[in-house]
Every structure is written in C-alpha cells, then in structure tokens.
C-alpha positions in Angstrom: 88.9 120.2 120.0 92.7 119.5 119.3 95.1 122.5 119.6 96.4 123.6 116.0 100.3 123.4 116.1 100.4 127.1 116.1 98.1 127.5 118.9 100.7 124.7 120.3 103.9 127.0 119.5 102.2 130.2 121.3 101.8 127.9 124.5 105.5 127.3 124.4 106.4 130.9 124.2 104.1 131.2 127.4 105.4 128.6 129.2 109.2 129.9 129.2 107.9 132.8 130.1 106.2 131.5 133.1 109.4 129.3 133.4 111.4 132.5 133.7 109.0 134.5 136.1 109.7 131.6 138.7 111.4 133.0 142.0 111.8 129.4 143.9 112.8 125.7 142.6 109.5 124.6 143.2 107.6 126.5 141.3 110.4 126.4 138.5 110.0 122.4 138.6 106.3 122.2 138.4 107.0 124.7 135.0 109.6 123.0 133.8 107.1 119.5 134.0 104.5 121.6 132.5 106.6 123.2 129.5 108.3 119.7 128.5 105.0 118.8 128.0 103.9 121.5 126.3 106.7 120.8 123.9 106.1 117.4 123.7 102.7 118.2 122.5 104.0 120.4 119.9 106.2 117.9 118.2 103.6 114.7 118.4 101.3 117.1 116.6 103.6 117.6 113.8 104.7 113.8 114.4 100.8 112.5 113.8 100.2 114.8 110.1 103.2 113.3 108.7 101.4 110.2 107.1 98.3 112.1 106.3 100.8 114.4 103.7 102.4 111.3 102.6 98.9 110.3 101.7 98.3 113.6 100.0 101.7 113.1 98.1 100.5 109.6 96.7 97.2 111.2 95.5 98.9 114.2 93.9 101.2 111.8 92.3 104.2 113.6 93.8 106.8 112.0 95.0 109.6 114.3 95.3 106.8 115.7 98.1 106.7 112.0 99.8 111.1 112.0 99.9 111.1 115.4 101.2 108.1 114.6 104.3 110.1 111.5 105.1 113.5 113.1 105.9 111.5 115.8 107.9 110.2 113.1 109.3 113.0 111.6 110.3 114.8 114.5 111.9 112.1 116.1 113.5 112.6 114.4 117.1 116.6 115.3 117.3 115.3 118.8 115.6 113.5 119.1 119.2 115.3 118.0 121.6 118.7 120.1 120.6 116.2 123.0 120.1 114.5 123.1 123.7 117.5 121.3 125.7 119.5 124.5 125.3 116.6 126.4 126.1 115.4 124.8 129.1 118.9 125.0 130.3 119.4 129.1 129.8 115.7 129.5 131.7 116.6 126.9 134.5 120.4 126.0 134.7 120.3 124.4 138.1 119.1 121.3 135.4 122.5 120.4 134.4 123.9 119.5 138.1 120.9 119.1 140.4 119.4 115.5 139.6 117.1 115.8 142.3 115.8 118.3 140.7 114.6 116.0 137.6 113.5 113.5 140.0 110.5 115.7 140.7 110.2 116.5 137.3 109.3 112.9 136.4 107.2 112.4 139.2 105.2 115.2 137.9 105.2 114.6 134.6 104.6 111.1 134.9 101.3 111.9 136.6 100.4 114.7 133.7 100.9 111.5 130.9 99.5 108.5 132.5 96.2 108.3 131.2 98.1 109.5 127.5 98.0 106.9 124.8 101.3 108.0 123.8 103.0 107.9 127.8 105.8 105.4 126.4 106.6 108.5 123.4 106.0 111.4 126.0 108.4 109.9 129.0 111.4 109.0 126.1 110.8 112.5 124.9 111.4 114.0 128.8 114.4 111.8 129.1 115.8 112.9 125.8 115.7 116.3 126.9 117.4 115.4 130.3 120.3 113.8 128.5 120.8 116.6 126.0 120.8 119.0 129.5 122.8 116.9 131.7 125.3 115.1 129.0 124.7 112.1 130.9 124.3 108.5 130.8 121.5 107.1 128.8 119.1 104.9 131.2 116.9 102.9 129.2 113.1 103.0 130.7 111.3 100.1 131.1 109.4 98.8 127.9 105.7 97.8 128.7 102.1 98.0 127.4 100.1 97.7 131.0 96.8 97.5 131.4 95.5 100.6 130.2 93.2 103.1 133.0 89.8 104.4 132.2 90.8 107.2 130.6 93.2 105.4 128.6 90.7 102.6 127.9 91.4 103.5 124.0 94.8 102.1 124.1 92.9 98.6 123.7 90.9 99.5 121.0 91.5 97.7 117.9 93.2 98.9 115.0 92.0 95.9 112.4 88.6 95.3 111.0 87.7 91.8 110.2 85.2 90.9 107.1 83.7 87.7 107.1 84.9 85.5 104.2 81.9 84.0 102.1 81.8 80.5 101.3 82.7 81.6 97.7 85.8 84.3 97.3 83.9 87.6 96.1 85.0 90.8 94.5 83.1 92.7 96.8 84.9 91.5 99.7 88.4 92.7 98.2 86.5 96.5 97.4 85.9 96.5 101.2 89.2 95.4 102.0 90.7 98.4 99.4 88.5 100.8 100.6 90.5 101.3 103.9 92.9 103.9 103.3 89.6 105.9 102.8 91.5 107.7 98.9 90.1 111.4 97.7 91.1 110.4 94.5 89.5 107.6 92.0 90.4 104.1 90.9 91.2 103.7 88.0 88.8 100.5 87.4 88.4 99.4 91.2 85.9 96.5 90.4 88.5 95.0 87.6 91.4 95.2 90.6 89.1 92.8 93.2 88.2 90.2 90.7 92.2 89.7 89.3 93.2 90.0 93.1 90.3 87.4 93.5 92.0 85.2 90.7 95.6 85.8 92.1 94.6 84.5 95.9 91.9 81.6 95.3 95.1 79.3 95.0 96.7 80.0 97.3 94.1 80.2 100.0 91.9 77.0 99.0 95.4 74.7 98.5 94.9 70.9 99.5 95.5 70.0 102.7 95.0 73.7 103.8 92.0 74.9 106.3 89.8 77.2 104.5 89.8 81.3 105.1 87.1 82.2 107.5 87.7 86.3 107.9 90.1 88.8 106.6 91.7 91.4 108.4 92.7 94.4 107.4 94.6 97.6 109.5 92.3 100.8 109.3 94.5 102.9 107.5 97.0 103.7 104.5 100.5 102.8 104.9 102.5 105.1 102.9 106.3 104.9 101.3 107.8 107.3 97.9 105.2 106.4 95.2 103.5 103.5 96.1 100.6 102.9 98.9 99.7 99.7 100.7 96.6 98.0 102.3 97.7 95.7 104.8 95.9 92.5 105.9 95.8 88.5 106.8 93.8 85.9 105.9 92.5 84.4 108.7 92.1 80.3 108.4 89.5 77.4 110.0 92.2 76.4 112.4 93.1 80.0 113.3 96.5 79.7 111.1 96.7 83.4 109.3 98.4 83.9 105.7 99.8 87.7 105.6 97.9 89.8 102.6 99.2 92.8 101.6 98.3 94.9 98.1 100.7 97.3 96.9 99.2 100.3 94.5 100.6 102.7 92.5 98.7 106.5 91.9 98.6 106.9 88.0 97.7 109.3 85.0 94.2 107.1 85.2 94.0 106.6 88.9 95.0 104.3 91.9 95.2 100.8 91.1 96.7 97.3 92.0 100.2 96.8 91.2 100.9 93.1 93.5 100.0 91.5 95.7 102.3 89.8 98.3 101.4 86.9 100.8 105.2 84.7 101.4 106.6 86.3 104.6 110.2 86.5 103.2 108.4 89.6 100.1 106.7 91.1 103.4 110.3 90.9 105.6 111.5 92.7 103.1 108.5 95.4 102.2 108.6 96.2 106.2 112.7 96.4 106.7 114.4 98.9 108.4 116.4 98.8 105.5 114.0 101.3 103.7 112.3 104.5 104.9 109.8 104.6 107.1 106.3 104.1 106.3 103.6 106.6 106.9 100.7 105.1 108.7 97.4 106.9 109.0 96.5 105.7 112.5 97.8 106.7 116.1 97.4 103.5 117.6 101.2 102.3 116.9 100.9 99.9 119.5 98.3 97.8 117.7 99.5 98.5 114.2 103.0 97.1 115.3 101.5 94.0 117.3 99.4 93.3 114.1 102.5 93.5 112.1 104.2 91.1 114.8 101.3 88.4 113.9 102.6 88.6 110.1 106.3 88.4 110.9 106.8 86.7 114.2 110.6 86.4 113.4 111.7 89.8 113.4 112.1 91.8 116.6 109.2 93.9 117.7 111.2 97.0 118.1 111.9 96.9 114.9 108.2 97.1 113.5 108.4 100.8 115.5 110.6 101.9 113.8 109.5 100.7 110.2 106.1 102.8 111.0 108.4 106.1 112.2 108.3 105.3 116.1 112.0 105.1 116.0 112.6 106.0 119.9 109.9 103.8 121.1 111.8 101.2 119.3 115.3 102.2 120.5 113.9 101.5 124.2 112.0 98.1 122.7 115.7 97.3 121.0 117.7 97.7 124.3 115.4 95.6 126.3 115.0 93.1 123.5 118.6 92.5 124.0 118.6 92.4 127.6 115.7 89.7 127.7 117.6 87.7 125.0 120.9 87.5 127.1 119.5 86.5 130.4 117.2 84.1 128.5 120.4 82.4 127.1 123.2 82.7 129.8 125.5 84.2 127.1 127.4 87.0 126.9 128.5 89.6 124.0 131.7 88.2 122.1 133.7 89.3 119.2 131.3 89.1 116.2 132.6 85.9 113.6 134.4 86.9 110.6 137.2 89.7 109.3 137.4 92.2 112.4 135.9 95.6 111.4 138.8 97.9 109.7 137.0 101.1 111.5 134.9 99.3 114.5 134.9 96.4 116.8 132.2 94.5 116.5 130.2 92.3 118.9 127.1 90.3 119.5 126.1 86.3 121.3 124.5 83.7 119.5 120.5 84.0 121.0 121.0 87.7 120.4 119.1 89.4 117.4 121.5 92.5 116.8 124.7 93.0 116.1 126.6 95.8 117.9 129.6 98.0 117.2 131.8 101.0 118.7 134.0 102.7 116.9 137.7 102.3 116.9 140.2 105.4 118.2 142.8 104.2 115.2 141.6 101.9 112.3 143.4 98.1 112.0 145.9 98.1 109.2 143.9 97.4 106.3 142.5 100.6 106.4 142.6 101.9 102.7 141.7 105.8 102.6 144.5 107.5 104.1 144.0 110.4 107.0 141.5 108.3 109.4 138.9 111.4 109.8 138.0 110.4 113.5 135.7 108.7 115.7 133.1 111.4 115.7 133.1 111.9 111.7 132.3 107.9 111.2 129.3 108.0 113.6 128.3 111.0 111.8 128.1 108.6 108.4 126.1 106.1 110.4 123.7 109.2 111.5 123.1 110.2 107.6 122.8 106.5 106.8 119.5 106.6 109.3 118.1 109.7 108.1 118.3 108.4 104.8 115.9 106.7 102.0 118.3 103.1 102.9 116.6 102.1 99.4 116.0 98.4 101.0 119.6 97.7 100.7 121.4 99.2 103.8 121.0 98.1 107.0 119.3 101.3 109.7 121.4 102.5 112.7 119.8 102.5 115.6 122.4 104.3 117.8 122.6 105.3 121.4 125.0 107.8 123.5 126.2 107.8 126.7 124.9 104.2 127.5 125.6 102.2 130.7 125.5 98.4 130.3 125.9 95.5 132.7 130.0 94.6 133.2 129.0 91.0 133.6 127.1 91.6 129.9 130.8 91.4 128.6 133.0 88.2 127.9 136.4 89.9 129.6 138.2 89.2 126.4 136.1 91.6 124.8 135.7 93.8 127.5 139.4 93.9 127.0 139.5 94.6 123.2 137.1 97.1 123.3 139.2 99.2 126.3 142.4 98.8 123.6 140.9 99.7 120.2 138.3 102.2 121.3 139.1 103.8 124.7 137.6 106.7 123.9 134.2 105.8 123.2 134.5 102.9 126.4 135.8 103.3 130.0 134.6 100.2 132.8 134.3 101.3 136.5 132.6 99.3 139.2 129.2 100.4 138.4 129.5 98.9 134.8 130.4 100.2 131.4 130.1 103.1 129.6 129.7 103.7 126.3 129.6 107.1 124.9 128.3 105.9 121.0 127.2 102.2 120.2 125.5 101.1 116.9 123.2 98.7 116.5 122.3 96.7 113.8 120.0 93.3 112.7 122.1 90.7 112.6 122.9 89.4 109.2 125.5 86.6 108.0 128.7 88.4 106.3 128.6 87.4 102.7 131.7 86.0 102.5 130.5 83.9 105.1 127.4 82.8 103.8 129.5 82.1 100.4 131.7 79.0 102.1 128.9 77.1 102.3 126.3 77.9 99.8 125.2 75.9 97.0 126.0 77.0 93.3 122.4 78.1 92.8 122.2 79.9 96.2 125.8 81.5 95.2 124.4 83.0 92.5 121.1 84.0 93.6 122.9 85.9 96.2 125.0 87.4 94.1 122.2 88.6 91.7 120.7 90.2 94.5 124.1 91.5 95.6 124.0 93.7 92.2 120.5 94.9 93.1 121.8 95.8 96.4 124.6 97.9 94.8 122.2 99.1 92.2 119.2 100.3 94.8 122.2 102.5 96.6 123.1 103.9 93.2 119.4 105.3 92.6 119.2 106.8 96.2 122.8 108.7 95.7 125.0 106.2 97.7 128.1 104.8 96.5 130.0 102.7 98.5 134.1 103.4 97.7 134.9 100.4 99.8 133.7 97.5 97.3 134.8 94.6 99.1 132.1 92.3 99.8 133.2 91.7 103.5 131.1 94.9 103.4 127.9 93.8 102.5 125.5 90.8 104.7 122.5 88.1 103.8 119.7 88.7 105.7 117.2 85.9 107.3 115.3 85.8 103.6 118.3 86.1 101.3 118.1 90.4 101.1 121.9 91.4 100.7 122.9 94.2 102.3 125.2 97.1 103.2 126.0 97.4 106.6 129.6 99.1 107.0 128.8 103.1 106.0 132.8 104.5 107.1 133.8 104.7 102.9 130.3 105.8 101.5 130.0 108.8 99.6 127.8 110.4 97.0 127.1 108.8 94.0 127.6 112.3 92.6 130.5 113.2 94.2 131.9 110.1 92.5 134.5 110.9 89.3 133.2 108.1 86.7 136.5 107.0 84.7 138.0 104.1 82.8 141.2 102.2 81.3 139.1 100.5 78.5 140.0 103.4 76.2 144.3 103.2 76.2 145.5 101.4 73.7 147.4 97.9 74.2 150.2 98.3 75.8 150.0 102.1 76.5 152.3 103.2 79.8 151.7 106.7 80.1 150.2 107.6 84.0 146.2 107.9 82.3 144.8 111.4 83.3 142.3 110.4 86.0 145.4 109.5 88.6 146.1 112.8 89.2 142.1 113.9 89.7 141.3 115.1 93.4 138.3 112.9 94.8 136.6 110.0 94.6 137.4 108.3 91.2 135.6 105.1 90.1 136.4 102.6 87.3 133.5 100.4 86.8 135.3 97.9 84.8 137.2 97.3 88.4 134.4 96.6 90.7 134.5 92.8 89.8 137.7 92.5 91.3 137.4 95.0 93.8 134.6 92.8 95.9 137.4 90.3 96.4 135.5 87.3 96.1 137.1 84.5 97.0 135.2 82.3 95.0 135.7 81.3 91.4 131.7 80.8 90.9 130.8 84.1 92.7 133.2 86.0 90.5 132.0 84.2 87.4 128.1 84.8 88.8 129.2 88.4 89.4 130.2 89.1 86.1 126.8 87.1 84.6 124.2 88.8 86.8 125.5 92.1 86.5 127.1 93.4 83.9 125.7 96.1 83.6 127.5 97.5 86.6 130.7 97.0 85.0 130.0 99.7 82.7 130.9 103.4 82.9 127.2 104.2 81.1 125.6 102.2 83.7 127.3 104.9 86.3 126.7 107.9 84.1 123.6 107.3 83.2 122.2 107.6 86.6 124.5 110.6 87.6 122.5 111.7 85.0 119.2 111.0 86.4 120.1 111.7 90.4 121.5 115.7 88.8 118.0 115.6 86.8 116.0 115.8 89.8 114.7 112.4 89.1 113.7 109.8 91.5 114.5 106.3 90.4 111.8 104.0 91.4 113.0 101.3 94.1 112.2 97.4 93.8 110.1 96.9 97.1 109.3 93.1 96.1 109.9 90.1 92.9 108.3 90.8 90.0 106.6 87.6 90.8 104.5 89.7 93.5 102.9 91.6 90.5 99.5 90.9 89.1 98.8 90.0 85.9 97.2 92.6 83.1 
C-alpha cells in the first residue's frame, strides 16, 4: 500500500529528528541518505497527482483549477529543495564544507534507489539539495536508461497499447482508441465522434502509393493542458512507416467530445512545445511516454519531450548531455550566435548544436532603451517567471542552470574572451575549465529578421500573420512585451514565431493603454500620457516599433493584423485578464478541426 503524502510529511518530521539525535558522522550520514529520501518521496508523491487533478479539472469544466495545478506544478521542485536545503544544513552543518561527507551520502543513497523506476528523478533531486547546501558547482550526472534489475523489471513495461487495424476502418476501433484516458464523465455522442474521425483519417491513411495501416497505437493515459484533453497515438503502416494521430477534446455543457484531429508533424511540434505549459500525463512511466513521443517527432531533442510532460530536471540533465554529444559529434565549438548581438546577454551556440545559449551581460550594449539597467540577477529573474509561466505557445521555455562547469576547450577563445568582457560576473576561466554562475538555454530558432532576407513574399507574410498570433497569444496570458522590435522574436523549425528575449516584458495589465489618434491636426501641446509613470503603450505605434526592414513585412504587418493596431484590441483584453477570464489559446490551424 503507497504512503498517503501526510503519512509521508510525518516521516520527515521523524527523520530530522533522528537526524538531530545523531552523536557521530556516521550515523548522521546514513540519516541524512535516509531523510533525502524520505523527502524525495514526499515531493514525487505530490509530483505523480498532479495530472490526475488536471484530469479532474477537465471533467469539472474548470479551468481556472487546470492554470492554478500547473503553476504548482511547476514550482513544486524549487519549493523543495530551498525548503529542506536550509534544513538539512541547520541539523548537519558539516554538509556545506566536508564533501567527503556527501560522497558517502551518494553511495548510500544510490543503493536505497537502484531498483526505483524513478532513480534518474531521485539522484537529480539529492544533487539539487547538495548544490543548494554547498553553493557549488553544478555537475551534470550521467543521462542513461540501463538495463533495468529484477526489481525494476517494470521500467520496460510498455506504456502503448496497440489495436489491430481491420481490413475496413471501423468506428469501433476509434471508441477503443478514445476510451484511454478512462473519463468519469460522458460523451457527448461518443459513437457520432469515431465515425467523423473515421471520415477525417480514411484519406489520409489509404493515399496512393502509401502502405496500408496495420495497428494503431495509443499511450495508456490522458494528457492534460487548460481546457482541452488529448488521446495520443500513431498509425502504424505495412512497411512499419508510422503517421502520428493525435485527437484533441474539449469538456462541454453536453459532455466530452472531438474537437480535431491532428496527424502533420509540424501541428504536433507545435501541440508538444516547450513553448506552452506542461502537459499532465496520467502515467508514471515518463520514460516510455517520452520515447513514444520521440517516434512521432524524431527532430526535436529528447530532453525536451521531458519537459513538455512536467519532467523538467530529468530533461535539464538530458539537455546538457544532448549538447555535449552534439559537439564532440561535430568537432565544433560554441561561437557568437549570428545576427544583432543581444542588448542585455551574449549569446552563443555551433552549427550541429540544437540550443542556443546565453549569459547575462554585467552592463547592457548601447542600444539599451529603458534607462537604469536593473542588474544581472533581476533579468534572470524574468527568464525564471517566463518558465513558471503558461508561455501560451508563443515564448520560447528557459531551461537554466547555476553554478555550471563546462569544458575550456568547449569555447572558441574569441568567445571565451567576449564573454570574460561583457559578463565577468556571471563567468570566470581557471585551468579546470569554466564557470558559469547562470546560463540560459533555449531551442534554437532563426531570428526573424533573419529569416525575412530570404523569404519569399508568401512565406513573408505567413510569418508575419503568425507573428501577430504570437503577440496576440502573450496578450491573453498577461505578457506584454515593451521591447517591440522584431530582433526580439524567432521562426521555429515549422514556421511557429516566437518570443525569446524576456529582459523588457511586463504585464499586460501593468501596461497604460494610450493614443495620438485623438489630437487634432496639427496640435503641439505635450499630450497627457508623457508625463504618466509606467509602462505606456500606443497601439497605433507597434507597426513601426518592430522595425521591419522590409517594405512587404510592414505592408503584411499592417494587413494580417490590424487589429493590434487598435487601442480596443488592448482594452478589450485588459478587460477580460481583470475579469478573471481565461482566454482560450490556439494549440493548432483551424484546419486540424473536424467537421460538424
């Protein structure tokens, strides 16, 4: 029987008192190995119900409830570890100078987890505590999946079913496929959602030229995100090829039913980006989950698909040694990132390399536009908020790491160089390698005005129509970006347009809404909003304030989004974020959406 998390809390209690009772360091060791374990178990506990209340939100129809368990969600690991570090400190304080002391505390704990499913979760837990204790440098552990012992055996199990495909596409087989997430709440009219999913697919999976679909697979649980749930699955063909299949539903006043369907890997890229919240997965076994995900979307980095699914420090480690494999794979070495230099950071990053990294700058470069520069810390404090945000699909996540040691010879020395000039307080280089107190790191995406010297007029303004959603999806999740050049925002792999420089966001509501469109011709009097404190906006600016170089892309701008340009565009969802309301997102193209 599994220990309720109060039972869980009670054991902590007792084991810092046991902790305290120690007389000698061995017994205090052995304690401390047992009570970070303890802990540990506390917080996967709470970790693991997460996606079953996100399920309980959808059913309920609720999704301030689904907002609310995400960002618990995502502060729940840093809400542990700068809890017990202090603790573990004031009931054993040799931990912050004796390192031989958690040398034995691995070896120990190590032994407790290694038959644990969740060993990689549980040893990245311990050494978060030990680098909150000792303030010290963060050493990335090995990234593996190894052969699993008996007791583990589990690990291996499988977290698909597959259904056998009939020689003629039934109905029933998309009920079986729905009936995963295993809902305590009705369909609205489940039988009418199979046969027009039926309808939708039978295209696209008996095309000309195609192998014909022999099973379907389909992940043994709910994936959860705001209002909407999602069965996930892939059609499996003759000659093994697979075509991703995932339905997207909505919970409403009639009950739970088929809003799209989505099969082209650029919609699922863009359902599954870090770029977005995290979805809630009713299943343990993240391993599998993530490796399935990995068969639909080979392209993006498998540390990523931890953290879509709320594994986000079994993905930093994945990251770090994604990287490392990349570089020695290619012989290169991290140089300047192409394009404008960052105003607050110095970016870097090599061609074979997925991510794109950045440390932040002691002084900002001269184009800095916002007066007193507020300060290293305050700026990586903006990326933090950024990550424990809703990102609404349109800002890039920060995955971000302190106290990090890399490699010297990982560093082209003219870098290596810039980065000891322009930020020599986040970076110092000694023989052993290089140090750096706070990095960022990001997916790598093409600058837009980067991508806009080269793209076609119909890729210019497709980009630039999904620029405006971009701007628009940060609006309904109360970010407003004050910096509106578009040197600011990227392309991703699919065409997604993103923000990815967070030093000049603020509150949407914070924001002071004005305009010039009301003086009169020729009117020279200082208008009132000049001398308001704050943020002040004037929509009809924002054209001309993403300083796009191009005649088309300003012309496209102006076409695609109007709206924007508008102070009752702005107002109107001031209006709506005070409300209480929660705007719905666009997750995928209309296109995705079934019929009826």
């Amino acid at each position: 029987m599994t220990p309720s998390v109060s039972q869980e809390s009670t054991a902590i209690e007792r084991g810092y008192i046991r902790l305290l009772a120690c007389r000698e360091d061995g017994a205090r060791v052995r304690a401390t190995a047992a009570l970070i374990l303890t802990v540990f178990d506390n917080f996967y506990s709470l970790l693991c119900e997460y996606p079953y209340r996100a399920k309980r939100a959808f059913e309920l129809r609720d999704p301030h409830a689904s907002v609310q368990i995400s960002m618990e969600r995502l502060g729940l690991y840093s809400r542990y570890i700068t809890e017990h570090g202090p603790r573990l400190l004031g009931a054993f304080p040799a931990l912050a100078s004796e390192s031989s002391l958690w040398e034995s505390i691995d070896r120990l704990f190590v032994a407790m987890i290694v038959d644990r499913y969740e060993a990689d979760t549980a040893f990245s837990f311990a050494h978060s505590l030990r680098r909150n204790i000792c303030q010290e440098v963060w050493r990335p552990v090995a990234y593996s999946f190894p052969p699993p012992s008996k007791l583990r055996a589990f690990s291996m199990a499988s977290v698909h079913r597959r259904l056998v495909v009939p020689e003629r596409l039934s109905p029933a087989l998309i009920v079986s496929f729905l009936g995963s997430p295993e809902f305590s709440v009705p369909w609205r009219s489940l039988d009418s959602d199979a046969q027009r999913i039926v309808e939708h697919v039978t295209p696209l999976l008996y095309e000309p030229r195609s192998a014909p679909p022999v099973a379907l697979d389909v992940i043994e649980a709910g994936f959860f995100r705001d209002r909407r749930a999602f069965v996930v699955g892939r059609w499996v063909r003759a000659d093994d090829s697979i075509l991703p299949f995932v339905v997207a539903l909505q919970n409403g006043s009639e009950g739970i039913y088929a809003e799209a369907v989505l099969h082209r890997v650029a919609d699922i890229h863009g359902l599954f980006s870090s770029a977005l919240a995290n979805l809630h997965v009713t299943t343990r076994l993240y391993y599998q989950t993530c490796v399935f995900l990995y068969s639909l979307m080979p392209r993006r980095p498998l540390g990523h698909h931890y953290s879509t699914i709320g594994y986000n420090h079994v993905g930093k480690v994945a990251i770090l040694n994604e990287i490392v494999e990349q570089m020695r794979a290619s012989g290169q070495r991290f140089e300047r990132s192409p394009g404008a230099p960052g105003t607050v950071a110095v970016g870097f990053t090599f061609d074979a390399c997925e991510y794109h990294l950045k440390v932040i700058r002691d002084q900002p470069t001269e184009s800095y536009k916002w007066g007193h520069y507020p300060g290293v810390a305050a700026v990586i404090e903006k990326y933090r908020l950024v990550h424990e945000i809703n990102r609404a699909g349109s800002m890039l996540d920060n995955v971000m790491y302190f106290n990090l040691r890399l490699d010297k010879g990982m560093f082209e020395p003219e870098l290596l160089g810039e980065l000891c000039a322009e930020s020599s307080s986040s970076v110092q280089v000694d023989e052993d390698g290089v140090l750096l107190r706070s990095l960022i790191v990001q997916l790598k995406i093409i600058p837009l005005p980067v991508y806009l010297e080269d793209a076609a007029e119909s890729e210019t303004r497709e980009v630039i129509g999904r620029l405006g959603q971009c701007i628009r999806n940060n609006a309904a999740t109360n970010i407003f970006n004050k910096d509106l050049d578009s040197r600011n925002y990227g392309v991703g792999r699919y065409g997604g347009v993103f923000l990815f420089d967070y030093d000049a966001v603020e509150k949407l509501t914070d924001v002071k809404i004005r305009t010039n469109l009301d003086r009169e011709p020729g009117e020279e009097a200082v208008p009132d909003w000049f001398f308001e404190e704050g943020v002040v906006f004037l929509p009809e600016e924002l054209q001309h304030g993403m300083q796009l170089m191009n005649r088309y892309a300003r012309n496209c701008f102006r076409e695609e989004n109007l709206d924007l340009l508008t102070v009752e565009y702005w107002e109107g969802i001031q209006r709506r974020l005070l409300g209480g309301e929660i705007p719905e997102l666009q997750m995928f193209p209309d296109s995705c959406k079934l019929d009826g």
